[in-house]
LUMKEMI-480208 format. One record per residue (C-alpha): chain; x, y, z. Coordinates in nm, 3 decimals. Layout:
# residues N
A_X_Y_Z;
...
# end
This chain:
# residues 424
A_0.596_0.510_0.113;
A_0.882_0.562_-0.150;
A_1.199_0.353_-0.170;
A_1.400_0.680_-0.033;
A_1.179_0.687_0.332;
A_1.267_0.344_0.392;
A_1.508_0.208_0.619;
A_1.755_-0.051_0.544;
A_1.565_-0.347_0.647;
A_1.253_-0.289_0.461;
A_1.467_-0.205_0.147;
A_1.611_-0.558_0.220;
A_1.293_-0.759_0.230;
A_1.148_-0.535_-0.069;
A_1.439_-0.682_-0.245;
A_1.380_-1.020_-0.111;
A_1.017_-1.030_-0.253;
A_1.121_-0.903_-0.605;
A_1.383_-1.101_-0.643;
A_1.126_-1.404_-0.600;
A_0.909_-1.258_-0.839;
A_1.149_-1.184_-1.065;
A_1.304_-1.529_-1.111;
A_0.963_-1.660_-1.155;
A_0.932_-1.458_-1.511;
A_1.261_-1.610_-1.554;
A_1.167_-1.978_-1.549;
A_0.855_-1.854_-1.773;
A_1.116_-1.837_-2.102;
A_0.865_-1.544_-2.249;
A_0.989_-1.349_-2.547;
A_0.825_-1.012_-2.569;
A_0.935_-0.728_-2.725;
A_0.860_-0.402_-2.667;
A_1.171_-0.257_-2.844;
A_1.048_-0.046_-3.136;
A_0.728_0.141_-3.226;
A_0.609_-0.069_-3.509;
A_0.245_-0.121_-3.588;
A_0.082_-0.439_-3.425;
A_-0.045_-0.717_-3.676;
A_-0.439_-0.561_-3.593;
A_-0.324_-0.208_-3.706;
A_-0.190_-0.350_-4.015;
A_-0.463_-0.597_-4.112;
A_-0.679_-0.206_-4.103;
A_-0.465_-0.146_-4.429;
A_-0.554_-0.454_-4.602;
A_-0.847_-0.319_-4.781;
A_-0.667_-0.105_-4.967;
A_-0.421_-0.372_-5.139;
A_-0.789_-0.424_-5.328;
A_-0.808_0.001_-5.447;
A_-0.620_-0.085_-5.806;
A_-0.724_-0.421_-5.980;
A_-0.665_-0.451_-6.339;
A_-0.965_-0.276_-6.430;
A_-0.908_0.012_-6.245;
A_-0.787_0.330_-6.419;
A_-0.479_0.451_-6.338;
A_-0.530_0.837_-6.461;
A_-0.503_1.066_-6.200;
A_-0.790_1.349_-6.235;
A_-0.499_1.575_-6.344;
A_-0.473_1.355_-6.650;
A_-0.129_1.215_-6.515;
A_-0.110_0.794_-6.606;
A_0.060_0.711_-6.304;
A_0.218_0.379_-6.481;
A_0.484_0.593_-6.669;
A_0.791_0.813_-6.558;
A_0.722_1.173_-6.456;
A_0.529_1.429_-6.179;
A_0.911_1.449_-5.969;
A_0.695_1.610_-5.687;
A_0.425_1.356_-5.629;
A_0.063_1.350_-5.808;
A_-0.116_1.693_-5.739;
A_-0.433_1.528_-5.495;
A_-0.179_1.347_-5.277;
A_0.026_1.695_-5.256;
A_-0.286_1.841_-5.161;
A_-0.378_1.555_-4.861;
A_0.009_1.627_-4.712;
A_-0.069_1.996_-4.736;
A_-0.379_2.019_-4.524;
A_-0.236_1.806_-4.242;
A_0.111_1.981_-4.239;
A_-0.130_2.315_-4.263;
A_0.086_2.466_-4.594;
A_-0.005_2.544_-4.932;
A_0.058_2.219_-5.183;
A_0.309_2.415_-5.376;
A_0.522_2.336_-5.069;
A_0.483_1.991_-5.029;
A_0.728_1.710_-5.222;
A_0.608_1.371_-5.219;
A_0.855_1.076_-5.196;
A_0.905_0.756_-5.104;
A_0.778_0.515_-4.842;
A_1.008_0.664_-4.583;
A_1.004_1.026_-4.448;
A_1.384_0.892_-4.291;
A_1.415_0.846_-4.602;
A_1.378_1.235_-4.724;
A_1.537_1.370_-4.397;
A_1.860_1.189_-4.476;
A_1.831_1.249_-4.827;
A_1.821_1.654_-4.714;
A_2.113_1.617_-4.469;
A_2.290_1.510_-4.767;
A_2.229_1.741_-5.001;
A_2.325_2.032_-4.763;
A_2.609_1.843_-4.678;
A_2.693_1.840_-5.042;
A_2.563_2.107_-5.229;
A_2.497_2.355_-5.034;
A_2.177_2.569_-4.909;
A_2.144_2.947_-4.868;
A_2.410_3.034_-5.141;
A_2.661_2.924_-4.819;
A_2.947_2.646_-4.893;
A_2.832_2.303_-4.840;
A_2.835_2.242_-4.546;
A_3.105_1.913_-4.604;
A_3.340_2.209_-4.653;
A_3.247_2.419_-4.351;
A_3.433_2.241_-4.051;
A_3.333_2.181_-3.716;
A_2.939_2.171_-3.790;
A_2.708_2.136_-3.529;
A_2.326_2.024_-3.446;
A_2.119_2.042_-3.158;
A_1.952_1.740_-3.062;
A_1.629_1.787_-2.802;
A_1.669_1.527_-2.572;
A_1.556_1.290_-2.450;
A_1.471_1.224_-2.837;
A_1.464_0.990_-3.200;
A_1.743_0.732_-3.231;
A_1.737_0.774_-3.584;
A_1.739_1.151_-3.598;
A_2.097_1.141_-3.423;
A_2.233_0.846_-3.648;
A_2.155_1.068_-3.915;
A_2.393_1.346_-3.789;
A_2.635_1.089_-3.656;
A_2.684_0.950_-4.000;
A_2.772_1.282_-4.151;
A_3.023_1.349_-3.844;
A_2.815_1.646_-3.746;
A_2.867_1.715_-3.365;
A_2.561_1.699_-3.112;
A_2.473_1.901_-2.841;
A_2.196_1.798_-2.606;
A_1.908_2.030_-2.558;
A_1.734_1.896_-2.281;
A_1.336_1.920_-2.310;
A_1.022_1.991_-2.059;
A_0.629_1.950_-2.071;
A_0.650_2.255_-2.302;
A_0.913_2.125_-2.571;
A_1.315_2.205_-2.559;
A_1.479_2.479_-2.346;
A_1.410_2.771_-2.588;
A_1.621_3.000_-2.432;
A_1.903_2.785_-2.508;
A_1.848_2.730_-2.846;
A_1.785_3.077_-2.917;
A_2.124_3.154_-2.697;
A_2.318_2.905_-2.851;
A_2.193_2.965_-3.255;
A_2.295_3.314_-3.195;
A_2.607_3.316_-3.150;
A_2.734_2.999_-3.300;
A_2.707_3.016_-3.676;
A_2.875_2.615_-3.692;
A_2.530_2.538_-3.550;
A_2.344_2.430_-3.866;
A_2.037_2.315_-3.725;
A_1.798_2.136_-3.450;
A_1.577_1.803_-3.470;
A_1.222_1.801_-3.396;
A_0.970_1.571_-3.329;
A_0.728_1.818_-3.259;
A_0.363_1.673_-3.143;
A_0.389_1.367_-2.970;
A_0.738_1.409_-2.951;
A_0.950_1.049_-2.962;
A_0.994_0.924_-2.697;
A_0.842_1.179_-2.453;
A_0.460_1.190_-2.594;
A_0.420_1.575_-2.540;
A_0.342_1.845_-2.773;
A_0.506_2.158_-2.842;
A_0.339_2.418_-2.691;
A_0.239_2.771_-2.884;
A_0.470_2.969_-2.702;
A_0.770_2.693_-2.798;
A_0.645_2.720_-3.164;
A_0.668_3.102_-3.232;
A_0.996_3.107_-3.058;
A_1.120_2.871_-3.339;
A_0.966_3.042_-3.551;
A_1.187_3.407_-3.411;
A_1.505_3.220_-3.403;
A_1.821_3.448_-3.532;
A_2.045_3.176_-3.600;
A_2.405_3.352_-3.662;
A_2.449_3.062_-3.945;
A_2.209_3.188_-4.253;
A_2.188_2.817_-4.398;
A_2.016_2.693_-3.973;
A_1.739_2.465_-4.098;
A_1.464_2.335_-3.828;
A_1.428_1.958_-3.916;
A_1.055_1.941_-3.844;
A_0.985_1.591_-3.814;
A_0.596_1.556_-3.764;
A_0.563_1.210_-3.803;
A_0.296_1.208_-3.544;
A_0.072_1.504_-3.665;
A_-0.274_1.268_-3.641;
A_-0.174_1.017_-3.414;
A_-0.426_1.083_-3.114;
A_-0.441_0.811_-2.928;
A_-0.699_0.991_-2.661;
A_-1.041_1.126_-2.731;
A_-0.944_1.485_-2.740;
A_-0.582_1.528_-2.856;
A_-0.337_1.773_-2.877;
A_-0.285_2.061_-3.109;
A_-0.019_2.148_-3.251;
A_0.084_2.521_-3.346;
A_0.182_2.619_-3.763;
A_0.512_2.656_-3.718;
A_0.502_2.752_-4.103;
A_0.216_3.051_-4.064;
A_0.408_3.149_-3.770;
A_0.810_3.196_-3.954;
A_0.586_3.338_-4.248;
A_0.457_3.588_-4.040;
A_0.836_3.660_-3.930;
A_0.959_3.622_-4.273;
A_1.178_3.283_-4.127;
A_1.033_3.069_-4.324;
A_1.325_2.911_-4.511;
A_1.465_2.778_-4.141;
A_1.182_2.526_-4.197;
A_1.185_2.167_-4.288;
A_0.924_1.973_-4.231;
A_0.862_1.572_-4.278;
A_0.629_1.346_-4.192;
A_0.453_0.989_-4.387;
A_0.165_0.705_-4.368;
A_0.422_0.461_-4.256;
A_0.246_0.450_-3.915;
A_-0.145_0.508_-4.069;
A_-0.094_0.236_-4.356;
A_0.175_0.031_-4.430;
A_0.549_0.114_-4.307;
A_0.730_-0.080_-4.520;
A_0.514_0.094_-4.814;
A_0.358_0.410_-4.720;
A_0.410_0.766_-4.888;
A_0.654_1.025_-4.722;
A_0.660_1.382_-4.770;
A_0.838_1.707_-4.667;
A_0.701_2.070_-4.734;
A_0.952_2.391_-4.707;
A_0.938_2.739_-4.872;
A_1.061_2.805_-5.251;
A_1.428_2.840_-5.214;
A_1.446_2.538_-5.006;
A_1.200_2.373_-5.316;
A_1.432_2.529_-5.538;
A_1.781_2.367_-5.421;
A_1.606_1.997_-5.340;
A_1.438_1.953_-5.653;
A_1.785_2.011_-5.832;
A_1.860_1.726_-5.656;
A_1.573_1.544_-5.736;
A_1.603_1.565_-6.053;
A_1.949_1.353_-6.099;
A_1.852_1.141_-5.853;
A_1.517_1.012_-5.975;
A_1.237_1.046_-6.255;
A_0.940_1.016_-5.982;
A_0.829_0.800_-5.697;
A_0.645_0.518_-5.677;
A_0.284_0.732_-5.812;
A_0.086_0.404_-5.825;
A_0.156_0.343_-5.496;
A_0.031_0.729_-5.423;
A_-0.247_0.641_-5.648;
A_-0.412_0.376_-5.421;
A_-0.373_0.598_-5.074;
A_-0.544_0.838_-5.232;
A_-0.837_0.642_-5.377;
A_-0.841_0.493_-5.057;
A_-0.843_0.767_-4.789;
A_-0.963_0.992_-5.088;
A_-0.823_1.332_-4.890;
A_-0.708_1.452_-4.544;
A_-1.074_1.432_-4.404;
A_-1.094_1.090_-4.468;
A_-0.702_1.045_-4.385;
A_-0.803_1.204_-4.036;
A_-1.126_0.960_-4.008;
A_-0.877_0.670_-4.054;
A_-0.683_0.737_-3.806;
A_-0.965_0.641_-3.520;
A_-0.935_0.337_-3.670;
A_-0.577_0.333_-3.514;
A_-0.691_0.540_-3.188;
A_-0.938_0.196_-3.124;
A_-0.629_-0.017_-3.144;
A_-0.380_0.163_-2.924;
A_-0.557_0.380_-2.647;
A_-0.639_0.044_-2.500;
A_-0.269_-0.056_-2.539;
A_-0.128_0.315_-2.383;
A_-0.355_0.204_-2.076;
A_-0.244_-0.107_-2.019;
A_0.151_0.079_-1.941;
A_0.006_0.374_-1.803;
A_-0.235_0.192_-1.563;
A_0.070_-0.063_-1.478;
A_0.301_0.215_-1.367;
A_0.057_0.412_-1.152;
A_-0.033_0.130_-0.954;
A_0.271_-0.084_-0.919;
A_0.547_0.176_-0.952;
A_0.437_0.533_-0.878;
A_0.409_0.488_-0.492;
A_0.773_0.406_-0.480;
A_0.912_0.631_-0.649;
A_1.159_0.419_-0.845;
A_1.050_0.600_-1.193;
A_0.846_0.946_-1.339;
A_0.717_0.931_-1.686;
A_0.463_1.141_-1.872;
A_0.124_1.059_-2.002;
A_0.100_1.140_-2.382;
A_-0.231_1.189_-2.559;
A_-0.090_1.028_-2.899;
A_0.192_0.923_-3.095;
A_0.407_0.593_-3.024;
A_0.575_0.604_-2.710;
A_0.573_0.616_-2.351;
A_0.898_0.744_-2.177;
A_1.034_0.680_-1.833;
A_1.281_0.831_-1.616;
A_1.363_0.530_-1.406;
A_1.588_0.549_-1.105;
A_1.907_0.756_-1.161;
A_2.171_0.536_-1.270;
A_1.994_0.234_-1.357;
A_1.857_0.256_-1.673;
A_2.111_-0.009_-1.822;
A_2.026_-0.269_-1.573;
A_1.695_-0.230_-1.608;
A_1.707_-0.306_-1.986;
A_1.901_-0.625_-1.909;
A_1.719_-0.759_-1.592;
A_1.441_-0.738_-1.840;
A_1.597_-0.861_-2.135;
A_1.716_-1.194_-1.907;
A_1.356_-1.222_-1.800;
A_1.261_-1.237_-2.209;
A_1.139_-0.862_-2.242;
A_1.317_-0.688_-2.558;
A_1.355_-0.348_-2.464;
A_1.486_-0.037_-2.689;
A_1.876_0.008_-2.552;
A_1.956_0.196_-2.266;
A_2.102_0.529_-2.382;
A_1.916_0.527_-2.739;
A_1.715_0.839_-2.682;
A_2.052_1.036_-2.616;
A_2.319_1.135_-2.885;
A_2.607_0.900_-2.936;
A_2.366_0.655_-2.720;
A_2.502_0.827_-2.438;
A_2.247_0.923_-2.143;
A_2.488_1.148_-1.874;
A_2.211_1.048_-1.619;
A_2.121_0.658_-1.719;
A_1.813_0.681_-1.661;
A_1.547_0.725_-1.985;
A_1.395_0.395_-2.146;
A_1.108_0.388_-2.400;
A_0.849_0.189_-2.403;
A_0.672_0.137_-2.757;
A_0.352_-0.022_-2.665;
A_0.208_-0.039_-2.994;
A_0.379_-0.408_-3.135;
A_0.292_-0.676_-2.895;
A_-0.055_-0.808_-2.830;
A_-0.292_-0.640_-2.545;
A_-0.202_-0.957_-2.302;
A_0.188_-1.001_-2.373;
A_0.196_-0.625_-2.310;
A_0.052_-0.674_-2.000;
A_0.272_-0.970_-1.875;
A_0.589_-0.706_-2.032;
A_0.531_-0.425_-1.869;
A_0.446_-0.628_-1.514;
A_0.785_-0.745_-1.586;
A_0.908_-0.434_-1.657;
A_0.790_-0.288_-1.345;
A_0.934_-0.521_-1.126;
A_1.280_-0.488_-1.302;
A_1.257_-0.105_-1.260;
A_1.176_-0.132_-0.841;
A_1.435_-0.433_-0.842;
A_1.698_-0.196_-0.993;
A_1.613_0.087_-0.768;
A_1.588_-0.097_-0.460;
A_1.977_-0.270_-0.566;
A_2.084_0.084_-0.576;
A_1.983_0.251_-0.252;
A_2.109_-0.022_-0.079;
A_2.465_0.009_-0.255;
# end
């Protein structure tokens, strides 16, 4: 029976009983966080190995004949270009290689449109009133980006099949202040779904009204299956070439999540007037990345094959993890209807749509219970959720058991909140 058949005196001893369970996790004084999606300690002891790839015997001559010790290659060391290209499914003249952070890059391309310019159109600092459509809900970070730069956001609310197409498409149209869209494309953040095919080649037709609309293609979870058969993801680059689109396109993604975060390699991949414009850029603003660092991925997970191999490494650690939430919420909180959330086949995340209106209590009967949750509202521009009702759950930090005792806390909260508010 769900919380909405009840009548007013079962609600009342349903609240009774969670209550009593509730202020038993209080007297616990746990601290568990399940607040961001940050490798666990056993995901990151995977990596270790490879701190041993580049002793001081090794050489440090790429096969191209570049010494990675000294200044130079802007664009990243050819074989690394290469391993970014086959996963992103483009051609390695495409692909730039930077940093340890593909946030990194994407803010680093907001601000180079902001201030130079893309398209042969003003920058777009000069063009007032810009816009960008955020699919919701969606990345924290991707809407701090825009937020920074004052760029107004418009919520595009998403589905199983990716955002509502046929308002993008409406809304690029005929609004040429609209300078682009963020996209977390398979495994989307926090949802978990994929984009499907038919969501892909209708990005790929846009006919944005504004000539310099770029599609921030953020694929930072392109090989993160955390199920035995995962999802594919469309081209979204062979699909705008076949259209001729393919300037709209930027995409992004990095090891941060498959290594190390704090010292991965990022990349992004576009077409050759996009190239063209960044690597101006580029060129003032650095000499080359770190290419010893690049050096020891690649002697390490030696191409995308092996890159791909890795990552069941990863899959071992964190389908048993995914379970644990997923297994929690079907049998404690599905029955009662006090939440919805979707069942993703990879990625980082697990969203849920608790009651309406409740979100931000949830977050802080857990937090008061010793569960660190992301923030009410996060996943929404301006951390603003018009419904107040969307948490994430990153599963990947804590350890199989405090995940457990978290998210039995969390479920608990999530009924206790939903109970609170049918009664009024």
């Amino acid at each position: 029976m769900t919380y909405t058949q009840m009548s007013r005196e079962e609600l009342l001893a349903e609240k009774a009983e969670l209550e009593a369970k509730y202020d038993i996790y209080k007297s616990k004084g746990l601290k568990l966080d399940m607040s961001r999606g940050k490798p666990g300690a056993e995901q990151l002891d995977i990596s270790r190995p490879m701190l041993d790839v580049l002793t001081s015997e090794s050489d440090l001559t790429t096969d191209e004949g570049v010494d990675c010790r000294n200044y130079g290659v802007l664009d990243g060391i050819p074989a690394v270009k290469k391993m970014f290209a086959d996963i992103l499914e483009v051609d390695p003249s495409e692909v730039f290689v930077g940093g340890n952070s593909s946030l990194n890059l994407m803010f680093d391309v907001i601000s180079c449109f902001m201030t130079k310019g893309i398209a042969g159109c003003e920058p777009w600092i000069k063009q007032e009133g810009i816009k960008f459509l955020c699919p919701v809900p969606g990345y924290d970070r991707h809407f701090g980006i825009t937020e920074y730069y004052g760029i107004e956001m418009i919520n595009v609310p998403m589905d199983e099949n990716g955002p509502d197409m046929d308002m993008v498409e409406k809304l690029v149209s005929e609004d040429e202040k609209i300078k682009g869209i963020w996209c977390v494309p398979k495994y989307a953040n926090p949802s978990g779904i994929t984009y499907s095919d038919e969501v892909v080649r209708r990005f790929a037709a846009l006919k944005p009204a504004a000539k310099d609309f770029r599609i921030m293609w953020d694929n930072a979870y392109v090989i993160h299956d955390a199920a035995p058969v995962g999802d594919k993801l469309l081209s979204l680059m062979d699909e705008c070439k076949k259209n001729g689109t393919q300037d709209m396109v930027m995409m992004f993604t990095s090891t941060s999540k498959i290594t190390f975060p704090g010292a991965g390699v990022s990349a992004f991949a576009c077409s050759e007037a996009n190239m063209k414009v960044l690597k101006a850029r580029y060129n003032f603003q650095t000499i080359g990345f770190d290419k010893i660092n690049q050096l020891r991925h690649l002697r390490y997970l030696k191409d995308s094959k092996g890159l791909i191999e890795y990552m069941q490494k990863h899959r071992a650690v964190i389908e048993p993890k995914f379970d644990v939430v997923l297994n929690a919420l079907e049998s404690s909180v599905k029955a009662t209807g006090a939440a919805t959330w979707q069942k993703p086949k990879g990625g980082y995340f697990i969203s849920v749509d608790v009651t309406e209106g409740t979100a931000k209590e949830v977050v802080q009967l857990c937090k008061e219970a010793g569960v660190v949750l992301t923030g009410a509202g996060a996943t929404y521009p301006y951390k603003k959720d018009p419904k107040d009702s969307n948490i994430r759950i990153a599963p990947t930090y804590p350890s199989v058991d405090e995940l457990a005792q978290a998210i039995e806390i969390f479920c608990v909260c999530t009924k206790l909140a939903a109970v609170k508010k049918l009664l009024g």
